[in-house]
N, C-alpha and C positions, 0 to 999 in steps of 0.2 A: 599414734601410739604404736611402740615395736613390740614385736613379741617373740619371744625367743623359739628357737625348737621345740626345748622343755615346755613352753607356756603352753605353746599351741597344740602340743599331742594333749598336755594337763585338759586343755578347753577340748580338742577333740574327744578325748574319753569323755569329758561330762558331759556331753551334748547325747555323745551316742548311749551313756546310761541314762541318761534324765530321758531320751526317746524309749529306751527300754523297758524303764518304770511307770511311764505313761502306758505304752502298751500295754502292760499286766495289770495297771488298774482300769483299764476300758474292759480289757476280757473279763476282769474280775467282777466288775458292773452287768455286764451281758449274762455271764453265767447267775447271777445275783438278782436279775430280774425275775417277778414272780410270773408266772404262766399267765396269760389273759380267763380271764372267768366268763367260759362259753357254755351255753343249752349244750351240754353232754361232756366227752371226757377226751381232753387233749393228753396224748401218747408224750411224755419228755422223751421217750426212746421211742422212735418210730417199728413197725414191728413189720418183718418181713413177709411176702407172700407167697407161698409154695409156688412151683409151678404147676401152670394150669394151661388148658386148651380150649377156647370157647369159640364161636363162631360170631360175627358181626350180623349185623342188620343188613348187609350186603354179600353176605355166603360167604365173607374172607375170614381166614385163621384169625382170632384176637387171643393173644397170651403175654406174659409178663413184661417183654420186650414194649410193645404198644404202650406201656404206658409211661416210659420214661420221657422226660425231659417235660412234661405239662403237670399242674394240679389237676386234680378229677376228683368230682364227688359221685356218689355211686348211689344212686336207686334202685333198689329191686321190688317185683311184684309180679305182677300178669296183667296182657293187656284185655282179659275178660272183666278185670278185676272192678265194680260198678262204683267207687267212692272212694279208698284211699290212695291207688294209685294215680289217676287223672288228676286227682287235690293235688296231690305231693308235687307229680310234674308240674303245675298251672304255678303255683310255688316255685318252684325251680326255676321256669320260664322268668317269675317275676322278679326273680332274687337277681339274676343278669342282666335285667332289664335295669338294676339298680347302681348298676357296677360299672366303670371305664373301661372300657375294651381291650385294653394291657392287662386287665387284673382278673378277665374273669376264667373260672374254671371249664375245662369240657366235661359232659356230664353224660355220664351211663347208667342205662338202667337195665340192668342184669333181670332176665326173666325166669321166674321158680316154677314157672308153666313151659317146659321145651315142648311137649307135644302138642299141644296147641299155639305156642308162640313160634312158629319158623319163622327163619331169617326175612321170607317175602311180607309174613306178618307183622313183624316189627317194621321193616317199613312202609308199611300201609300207618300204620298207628302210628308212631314217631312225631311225623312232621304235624298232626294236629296240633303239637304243644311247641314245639323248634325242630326247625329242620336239620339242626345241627347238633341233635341229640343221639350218642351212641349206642344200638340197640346191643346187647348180648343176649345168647340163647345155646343150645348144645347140641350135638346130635347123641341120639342112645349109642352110648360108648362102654364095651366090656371091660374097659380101662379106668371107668367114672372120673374124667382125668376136671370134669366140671367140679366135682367135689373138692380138691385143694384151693380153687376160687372161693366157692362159700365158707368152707372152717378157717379159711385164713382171715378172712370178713366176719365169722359169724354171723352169718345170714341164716336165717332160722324157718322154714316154712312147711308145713306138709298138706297131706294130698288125703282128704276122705272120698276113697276111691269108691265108686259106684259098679255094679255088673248088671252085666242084661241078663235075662231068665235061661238065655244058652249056657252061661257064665263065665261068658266074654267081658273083658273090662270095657266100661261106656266111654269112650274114648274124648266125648264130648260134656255126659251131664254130671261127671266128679266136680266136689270143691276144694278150693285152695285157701290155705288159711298160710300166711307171714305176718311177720316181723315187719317193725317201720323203722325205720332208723335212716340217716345218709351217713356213708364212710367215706372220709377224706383221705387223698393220695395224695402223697407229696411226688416231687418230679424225680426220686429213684425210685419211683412205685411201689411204696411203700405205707404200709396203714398210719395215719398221724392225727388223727381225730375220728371220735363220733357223735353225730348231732343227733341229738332225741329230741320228740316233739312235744310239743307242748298241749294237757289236755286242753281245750277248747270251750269245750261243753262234758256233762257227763258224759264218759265213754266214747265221747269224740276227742281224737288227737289230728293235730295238724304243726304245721311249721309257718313260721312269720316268716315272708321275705324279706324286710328290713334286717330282721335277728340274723337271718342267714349271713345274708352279706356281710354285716356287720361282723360276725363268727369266723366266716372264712379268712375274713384278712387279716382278721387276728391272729389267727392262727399262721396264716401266712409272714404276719411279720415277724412275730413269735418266731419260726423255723428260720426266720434269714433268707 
């Protein structure tokens, strides 16, 4: 069969519209997809994170930068902390334990107790649950540069602080009361989920590591 100049630009244009129209009904499909229905609340707009200045479980700087190009979900608590934090990690441990090695997240757990959590402390604690768990911690900074880390996360915890009869703060026998929650990072570090736990029993909350995993990737496939 011949085909003229005319025919074949005629067939070239409709090849390259018919590719066109295609393309705008797959985006249109993608944007048209309903969110996954995860334990807690998936961000359609991921939400930015101030800058912040933390310290690692190894004395190194950790700030905004470190957390680009991986997922990361983020725990916080205190490693004095006698029940929901160790649950939570053993959880976390489990929920990787459940996942292909391409797909799993690194995971931080930002501590609400700096004066007791130093960086040699976090890694004493750490590896009980993975040895490839990221500690955070801060030093007393006149800049509170820790602070744009938590309100960007809304991480919530405080400190019923104790004094000795000098009335010197107890540096050791104050309690700490947080939030439970895990915040999901996407790889331009940025907030894109948060997973709340599920009660358990009365007044006990915990995380399923099946759910988890299962939450993560959805969300993961959800963001592309």
């Amino acid at each position: 069969m011949h085909f003229s100049s005319r025919n074949r630009m005629r067939l070239g244009f409709s090849i390259a519209y018919s590719v066109l129209f295609i393309a705008v009904i797959v985006s249109w499909i993608n944007r048209a997809v309903p969110p996954p229905q995860i334990q807690g609340v998936l961000l359609i707009e991921s939400r930015e994170l101030a800058d912040f200045e933390l310290i690692n479980h190894l004395g190194d700087e950790f700030s905004n930068k470190d957390l680009l190009g991986e997922w990361h979900l983020v725990s916080y608590g205190f490693t004095a902390c006698p029940d929901v934090c160790p649950t939570t990690l053993t959880q976390l441990t489990r929920m990787k334990e459940e996942m292909d090695s391409g797909s799993k997240p690194k995971i931080l757990f930002y501590s609400v107790d700096h004066r007791r959590d130093t960086a040699a402390q976090l890694a004493n604690y750490l590896p009980f649950f993975d040895a490839d768990i990221i500690g955070l911690t801060h030093l007393d900074d006149p800049d509170n540069t820790h602070l744009a880390f938590e309100n960007s996360l809304g991480i919530a915890s405080s400190l019923d602080l104790m004094f000795k009869p000098d009335g010197s703060l107890d540096q050791q026998g104050y309690r700490v009361n947080h939030g439970i929650a895990l915040l999901v990072l996407n790889p331009q570090g940025r907030l894109q989920a948060i997973l709340k736990p599920r009660e358990t029993s009365p007044g006990i909350y915990g995380f399923d590591p099946k759910e988890l995993s299962r939450d993560y990737l959805a969300i993961r496939a959800f963001n592309g």
